[in-house]
KOLMAR-767614 format. One record per residue (C-alpha): residue in three letters; x, y negated, z negated. Coordinates in steps of 0.001 Angstrom, whole numbers, padded with zeros to 6 digits, always signed. Example, Ala and Ser with C-alpha at 12.3 -4.5 7.8 and 13.67 -1.06 7.14 Angstrom:
<nodes>
Ala+012300+004500-007800 Ser+013670+001060-007140 
</nodes>
This chain:
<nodes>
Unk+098071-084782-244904 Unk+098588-080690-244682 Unk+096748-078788-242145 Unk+099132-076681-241387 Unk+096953-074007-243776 Unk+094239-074434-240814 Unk+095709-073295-238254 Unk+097367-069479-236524 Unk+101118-069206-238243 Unk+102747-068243-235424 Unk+101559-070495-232323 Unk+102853-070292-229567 Unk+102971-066859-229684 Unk+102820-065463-225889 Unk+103229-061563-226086 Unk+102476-061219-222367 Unk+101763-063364-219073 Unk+098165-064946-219199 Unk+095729-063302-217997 Unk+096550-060609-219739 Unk+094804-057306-219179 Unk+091898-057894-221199 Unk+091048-061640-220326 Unk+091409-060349-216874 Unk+088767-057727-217383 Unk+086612-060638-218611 Unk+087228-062567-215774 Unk+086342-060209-213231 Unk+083169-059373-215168 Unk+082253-063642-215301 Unk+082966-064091-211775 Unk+080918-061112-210603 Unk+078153-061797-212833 Unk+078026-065232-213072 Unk+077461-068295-210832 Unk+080579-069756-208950 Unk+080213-073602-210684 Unk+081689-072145-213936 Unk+085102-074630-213926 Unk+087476-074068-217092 Unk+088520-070166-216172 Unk+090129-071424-212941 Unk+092615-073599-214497 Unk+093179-071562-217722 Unk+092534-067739-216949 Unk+091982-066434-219900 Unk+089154-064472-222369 Unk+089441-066043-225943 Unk+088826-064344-229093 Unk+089564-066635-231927 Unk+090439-070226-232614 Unk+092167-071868-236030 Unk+092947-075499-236873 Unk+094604-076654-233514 Unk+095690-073301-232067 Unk+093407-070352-230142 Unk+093886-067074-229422 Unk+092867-064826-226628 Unk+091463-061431-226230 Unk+095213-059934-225496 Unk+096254-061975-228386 Unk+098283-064277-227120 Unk+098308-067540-229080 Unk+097904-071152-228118 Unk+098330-074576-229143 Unk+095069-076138-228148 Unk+095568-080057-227016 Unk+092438-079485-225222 Unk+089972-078915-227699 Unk+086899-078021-226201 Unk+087350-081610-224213 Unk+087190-083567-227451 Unk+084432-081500-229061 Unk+086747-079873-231925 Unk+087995-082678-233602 Unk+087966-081416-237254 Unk+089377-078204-235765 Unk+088442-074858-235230 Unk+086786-072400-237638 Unk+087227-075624-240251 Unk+086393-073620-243715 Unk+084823-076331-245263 Unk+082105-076786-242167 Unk+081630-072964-241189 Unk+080057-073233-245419 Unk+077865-076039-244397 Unk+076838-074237-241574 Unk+076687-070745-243312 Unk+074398-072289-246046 Unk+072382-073620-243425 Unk+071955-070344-241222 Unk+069725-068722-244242 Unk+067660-072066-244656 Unk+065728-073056-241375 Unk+067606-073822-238237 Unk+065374-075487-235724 Unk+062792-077902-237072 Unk+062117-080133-233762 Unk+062118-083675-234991 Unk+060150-082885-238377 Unk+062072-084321-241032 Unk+064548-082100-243548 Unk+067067-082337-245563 Unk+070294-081814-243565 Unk+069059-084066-240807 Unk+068485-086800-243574 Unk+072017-086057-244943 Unk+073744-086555-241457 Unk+071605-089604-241008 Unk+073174-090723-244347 Unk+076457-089950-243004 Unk+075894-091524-239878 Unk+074618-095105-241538 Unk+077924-094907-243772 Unk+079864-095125-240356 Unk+078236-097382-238091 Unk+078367-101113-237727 Unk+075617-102557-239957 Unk+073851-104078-236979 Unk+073453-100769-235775 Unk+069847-099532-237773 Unk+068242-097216-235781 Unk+069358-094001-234885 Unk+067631-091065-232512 Unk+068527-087259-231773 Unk+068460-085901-228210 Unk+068798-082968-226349 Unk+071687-080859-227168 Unk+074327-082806-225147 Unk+076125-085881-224081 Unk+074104-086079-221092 Unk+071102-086130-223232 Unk+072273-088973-225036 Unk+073323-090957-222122 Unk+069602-090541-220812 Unk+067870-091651-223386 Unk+070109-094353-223929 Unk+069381-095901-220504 Unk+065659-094592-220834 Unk+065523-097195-224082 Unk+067130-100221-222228 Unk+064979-099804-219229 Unk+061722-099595-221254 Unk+062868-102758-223033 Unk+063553-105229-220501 Unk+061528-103559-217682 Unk+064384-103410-215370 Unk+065698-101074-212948 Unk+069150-101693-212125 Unk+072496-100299-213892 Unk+076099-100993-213737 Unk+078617-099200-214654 Unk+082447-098890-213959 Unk+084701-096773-211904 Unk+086088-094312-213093 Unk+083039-093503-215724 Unk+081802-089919-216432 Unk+078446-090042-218489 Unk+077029-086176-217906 Unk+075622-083980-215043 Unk+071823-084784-215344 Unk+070305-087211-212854 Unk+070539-090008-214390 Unk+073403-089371-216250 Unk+075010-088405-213309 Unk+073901-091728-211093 Unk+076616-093450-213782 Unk+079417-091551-213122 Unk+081803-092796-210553 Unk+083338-089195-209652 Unk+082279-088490-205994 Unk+083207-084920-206592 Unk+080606-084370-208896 Unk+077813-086607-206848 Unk+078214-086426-203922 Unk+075876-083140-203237 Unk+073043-084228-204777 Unk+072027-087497-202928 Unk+069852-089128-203510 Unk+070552-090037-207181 Unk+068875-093067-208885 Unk+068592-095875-207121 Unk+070013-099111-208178 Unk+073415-098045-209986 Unk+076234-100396-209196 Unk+079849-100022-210203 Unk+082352-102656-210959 Unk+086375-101804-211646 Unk+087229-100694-215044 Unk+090597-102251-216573 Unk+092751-099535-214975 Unk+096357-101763-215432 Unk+098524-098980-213557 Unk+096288-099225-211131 Unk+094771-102698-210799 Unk+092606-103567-208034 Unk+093264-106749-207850 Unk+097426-105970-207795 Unk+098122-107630-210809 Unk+100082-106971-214062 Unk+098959-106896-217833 Unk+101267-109687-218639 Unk+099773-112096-215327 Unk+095500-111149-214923 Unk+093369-113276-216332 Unk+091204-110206-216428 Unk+089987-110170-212921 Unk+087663-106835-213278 Unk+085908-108764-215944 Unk+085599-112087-213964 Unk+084572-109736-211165 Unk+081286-108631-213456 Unk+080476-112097-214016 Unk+080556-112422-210719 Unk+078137-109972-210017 Unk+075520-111000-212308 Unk+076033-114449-211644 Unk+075825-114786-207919 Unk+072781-114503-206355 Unk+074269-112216-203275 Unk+076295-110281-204506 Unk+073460-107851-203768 Unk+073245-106436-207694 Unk+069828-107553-209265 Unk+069818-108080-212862 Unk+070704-104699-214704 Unk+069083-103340-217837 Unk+072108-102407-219325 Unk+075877-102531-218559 Unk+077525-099105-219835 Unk+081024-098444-220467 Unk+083380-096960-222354 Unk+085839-098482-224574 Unk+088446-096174-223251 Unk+088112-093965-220428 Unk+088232-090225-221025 Unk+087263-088268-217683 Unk+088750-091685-215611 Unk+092128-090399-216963 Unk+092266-091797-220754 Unk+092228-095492-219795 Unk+092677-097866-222726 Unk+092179-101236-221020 Unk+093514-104631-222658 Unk+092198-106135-226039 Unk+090224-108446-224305 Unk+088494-106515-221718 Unk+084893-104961-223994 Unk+085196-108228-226005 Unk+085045-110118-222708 Unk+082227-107730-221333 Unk+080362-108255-224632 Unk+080057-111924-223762 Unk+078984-111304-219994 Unk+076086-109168-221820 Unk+074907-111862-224244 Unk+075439-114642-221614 Unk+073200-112966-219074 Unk+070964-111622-221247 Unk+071805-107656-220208 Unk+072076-104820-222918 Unk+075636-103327-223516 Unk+075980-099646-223907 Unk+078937-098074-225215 Unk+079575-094418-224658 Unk+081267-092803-227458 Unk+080824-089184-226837 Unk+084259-088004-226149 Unk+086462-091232-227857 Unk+084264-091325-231115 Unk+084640-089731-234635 Unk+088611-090306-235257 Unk+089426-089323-231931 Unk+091854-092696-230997 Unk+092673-093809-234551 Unk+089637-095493-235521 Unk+085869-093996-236408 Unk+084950-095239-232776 Unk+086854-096545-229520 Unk+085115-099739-229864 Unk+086161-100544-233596 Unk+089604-101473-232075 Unk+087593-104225-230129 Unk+085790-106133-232623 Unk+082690-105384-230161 Unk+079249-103857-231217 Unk+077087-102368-228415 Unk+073335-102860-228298 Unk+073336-099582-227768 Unk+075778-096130-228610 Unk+076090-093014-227073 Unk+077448-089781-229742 Unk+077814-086396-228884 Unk+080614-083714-228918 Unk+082440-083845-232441 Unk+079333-084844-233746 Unk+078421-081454-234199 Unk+081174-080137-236393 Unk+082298-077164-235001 Unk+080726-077143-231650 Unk+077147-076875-232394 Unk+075065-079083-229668 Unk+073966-082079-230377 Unk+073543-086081-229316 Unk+072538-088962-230919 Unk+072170-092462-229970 Unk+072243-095507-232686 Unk+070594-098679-231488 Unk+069732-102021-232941 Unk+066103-102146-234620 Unk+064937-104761-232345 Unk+065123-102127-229208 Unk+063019-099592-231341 Unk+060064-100663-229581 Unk+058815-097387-227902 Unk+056315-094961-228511 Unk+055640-091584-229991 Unk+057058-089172-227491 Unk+058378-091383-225102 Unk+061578-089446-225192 Unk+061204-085723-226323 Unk+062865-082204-226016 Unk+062933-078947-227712 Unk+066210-079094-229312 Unk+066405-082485-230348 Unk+066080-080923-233816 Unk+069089-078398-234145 Unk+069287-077975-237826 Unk+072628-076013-237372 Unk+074433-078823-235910 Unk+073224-081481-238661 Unk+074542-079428-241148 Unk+077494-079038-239358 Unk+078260-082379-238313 Unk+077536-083988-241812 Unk+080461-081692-243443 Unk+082458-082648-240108 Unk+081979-086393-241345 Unk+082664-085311-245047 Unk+085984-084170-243633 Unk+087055-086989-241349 Unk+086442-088840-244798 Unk+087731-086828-247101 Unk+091127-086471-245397 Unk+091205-089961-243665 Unk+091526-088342-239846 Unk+091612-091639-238148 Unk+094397-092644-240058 Unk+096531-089150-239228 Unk+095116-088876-235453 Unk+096484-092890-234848 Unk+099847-092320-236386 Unk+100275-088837-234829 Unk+098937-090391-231777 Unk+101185-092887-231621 Unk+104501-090250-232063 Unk+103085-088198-229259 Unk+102946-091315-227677 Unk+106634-092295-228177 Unk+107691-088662-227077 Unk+105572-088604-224050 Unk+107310-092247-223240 Unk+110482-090970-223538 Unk+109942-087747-221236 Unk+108284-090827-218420 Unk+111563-092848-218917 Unk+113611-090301-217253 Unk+111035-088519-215433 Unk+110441-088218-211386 Unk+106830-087621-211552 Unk+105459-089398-214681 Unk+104283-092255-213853 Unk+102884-093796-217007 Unk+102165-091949-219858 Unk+099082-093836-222439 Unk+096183-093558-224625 Unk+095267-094441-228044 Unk+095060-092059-230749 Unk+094983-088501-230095 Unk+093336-089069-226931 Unk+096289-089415-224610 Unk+096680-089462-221435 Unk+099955-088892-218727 Unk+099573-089589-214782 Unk+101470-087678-212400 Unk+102809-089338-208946 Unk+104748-088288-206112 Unk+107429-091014-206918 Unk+106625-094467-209301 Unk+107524-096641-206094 Unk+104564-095859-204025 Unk+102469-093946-207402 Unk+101053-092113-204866 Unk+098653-089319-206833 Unk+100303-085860-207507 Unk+097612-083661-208254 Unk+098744-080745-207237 Unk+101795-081044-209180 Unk+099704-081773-212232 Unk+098215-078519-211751 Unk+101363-076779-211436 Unk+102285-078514-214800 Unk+099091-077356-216774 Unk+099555-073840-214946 Unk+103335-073575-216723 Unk+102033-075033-219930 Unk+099258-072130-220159 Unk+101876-069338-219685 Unk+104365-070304-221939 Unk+101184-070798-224683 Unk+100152-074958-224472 Unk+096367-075448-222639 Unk+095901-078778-221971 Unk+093369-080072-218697 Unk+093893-082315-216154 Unk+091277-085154-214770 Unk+091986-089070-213761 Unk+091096-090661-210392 Unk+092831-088002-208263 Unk+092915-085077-210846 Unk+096435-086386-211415 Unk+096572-087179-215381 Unk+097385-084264-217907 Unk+095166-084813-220281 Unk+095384-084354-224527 Unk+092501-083844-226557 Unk+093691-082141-228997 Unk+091939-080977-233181 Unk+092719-084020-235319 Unk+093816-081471-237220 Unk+097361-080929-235398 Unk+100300-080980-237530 Unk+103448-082628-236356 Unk+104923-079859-236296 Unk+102247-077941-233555 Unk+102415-081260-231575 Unk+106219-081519-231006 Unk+106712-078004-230292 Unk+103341-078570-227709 Unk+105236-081715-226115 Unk+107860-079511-225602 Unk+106345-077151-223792 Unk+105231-079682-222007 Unk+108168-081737-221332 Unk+109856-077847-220096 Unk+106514-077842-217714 Unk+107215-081058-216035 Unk+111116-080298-215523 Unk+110283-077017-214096 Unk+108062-078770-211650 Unk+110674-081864-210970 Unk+113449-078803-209709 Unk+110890-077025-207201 Unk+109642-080890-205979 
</nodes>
């Protein structure tokens, strides 16, 4: 497969420092104007102008390769030519019809039906955003077993509303705005380089999931019966987590043997993104209920979706409602996004892609002081920084210094995990070989750079 047509010629192309004169004009204007929780401009300074394929340019015109991509939003790439016509056509049609019916939002639902598992019968369009999606997800499994509490795992991040919020593990993000929802309870997630429980892959019997079972099954361990376990089949914001093959399947079966509703979040690990149509697909596993969001919408446009089995469709007219549950833009969009992933068999290039990166990225932690353990699945990859990979005491401030070198010399990529310790790739599925080595590269350069000074 050829993308190289897709994306800027000439990336990395840095003709001076980031932030250049011009991003830095449009920096001082966003911090004086607006409010202080804006995030992404502190890490990556910069004003951007355009974006092709897998590379984006700024206002000074500096050039990028993008392994960030909009945090797994652009996975079809940016400015794709064949969804900007979708979208285009759409523009001079209608583009907000609330939930009445028309014809591009029965064309993605098409789309979406040729994708999902055929249990999976019923699907429903939210607000414009993961978060949405995650809401009315847990909305549906609360109003079908009548049930309050939740569980989810550590190291989850499932939005910034309330509720979506009460799921996430991330005490930075919580922690301010107690009192959340009452009666969310969180259990380890596989997190091998990191067990809990001190084992190894190779030795646990996997304890996190025997933990769960524990939790539902004894009648102290002060959790009452949830509505719905949600997880997700690898972690993303945790620090791109893919846990052992038998972990979800083993989850799956807690569910069914308790009688509890499994939600799987696929907002940022869906649509190609690790090698397969979803994250679960490599698990055999089928949720009760799925979470959709980000790529969903083609080039960006918002949107969220969740697809259910027909047995939960048992609520009412209006029971879950907003004004932009019916962006026309975005179905238009995402069903020529799907055409795409189809048409040029994505999963199949972002797995074996994936899996180079991942060889390269292995061979830089071999040798490396501060790597402790590169992973991930796909194109969604994942490499944790340490002080030394005795103690793997978090490094987080060298990761920083990592993603800070990788900016000026014209890679972005972001940094999250436990500790804000794992560089993080999330790159268009529509990187070329090519892009990616010269991106590892950069990055490999990054880390060295930081190894002298440490």
């Amino acid at each position: 497969m050829d993308f190289q047509h897709l994306s800027f010629p000439d990336a990395p192309l840095i003709k001076m420092p980031p932030p250049g004169p011009k991003s830095q004009e449009y920096l001082d204007f966003q911090s004086n104007t607006e409010g202080a929780a804006v995030s992404y401009p502190k890490g990556l300074p910069m004003a951007l102008h355009k974006a092709m394929g897998a590379t984006v340019m700024d206002v000074d015109g500096n050039v990028y390769i993008d392994f960030f991509g909009g945090a797994g939003v652009m996975n079809v790439g940016h400015s794709n030519p064949d969804v900007k016509k979708a979208a285009e056509y759409q523009l001079a049609r209608i583009t907000h019809a609330l939930d009445l019916p028309n014809p591009a939002r029965r064309t993605l639902v098409k789309m979406l039906f040729r994708i999902l598992p055929p249990e999976i019968e019923k699907v429903f369009f939210g607000g414009p955003t993961g978060t949405d999606a995650v809401e009315a997800a847990m909305k549906l499994a609360k109003y079908n077993t009548g049930r309050i509490p939740m569980i989810s795992f550590e190291g989850a991040y499932h939005g910034m509303a309330v509720g979506a919020l009460s799921l996430s593990s991330g005490l930075q993000f919580k922690e301010d705005f107690y009192p959340l929802l009452p009666e969310v309870h969180f259990v380890p997630y596989a997190y091998c380089y990191r067990c809990v429980y001190g084992q190894k892959p190779d030795s646990c019997d996997l304890e996190c999931a025997k933990y769960l079972e524990h939790v539902l099954e004894d009648p102290h361990s002060g959790v009452g019966k949830p509505a719905a376990i949600i997880v997700e089949a690898i972690q993303g914001e945790g620090g791109s987590i893919v846990p052992p093959d038998g972990f979800i399947p083993k989850v799956r079966e807690i569910c069914d043997s308790y009688d509890v509703l499994l939600i799987l979040d696929e907002i940022q690990a869906g649509f190609c993104r690790t090698g397969k149509m979803f994250s679960f697909e490599h698990t055999g596993t089928v949720p009760d209920i799925m979470t959709m969001s980000k790529a969903l919408g083609g080039l960006g446009f918002p949107i969220s979706c969740i697809a259910f089995k027909k047995n939960l469709d048992t609520w009412t007219p209006g029971k879950h409602i907003g004004t932009f549950r019916g962006n026309v833009m975005a179905y238009a969009a995402g069903s020529a996004g799907l055409k795409f992933m189809f048409d040029h068999n994505l999963a199949e290039h972002s797995a074996n892609l994936g899996q180079t990166m991942l060889s390269w990225l292995k061979e830089i932690e071999s040798d490396s002081k501060i790597i402790g353990e590169a992973r991930g699945k796909g194109l969604m990859l994942g490499v944790e920084m340490v002080m030394d990979k005795d103690s793997k005491d978090p490094a987080p401030e060298l990761a920083a210094k990592v993603r800070s070198i990788c900016h000026r010399h014209g890679l972005l990529i972001e940094i999250g995990g436990h500790y804000n310790n794992v560089a993080r790739f999330l790159p268009p599925l529509v990187l070329t070989e090519e892009l990616a080595l010269k991106g590892i590269e950069i990055f490999e350069s990054a880390v060295r750079t930081v190894e002298e000074s440490y």
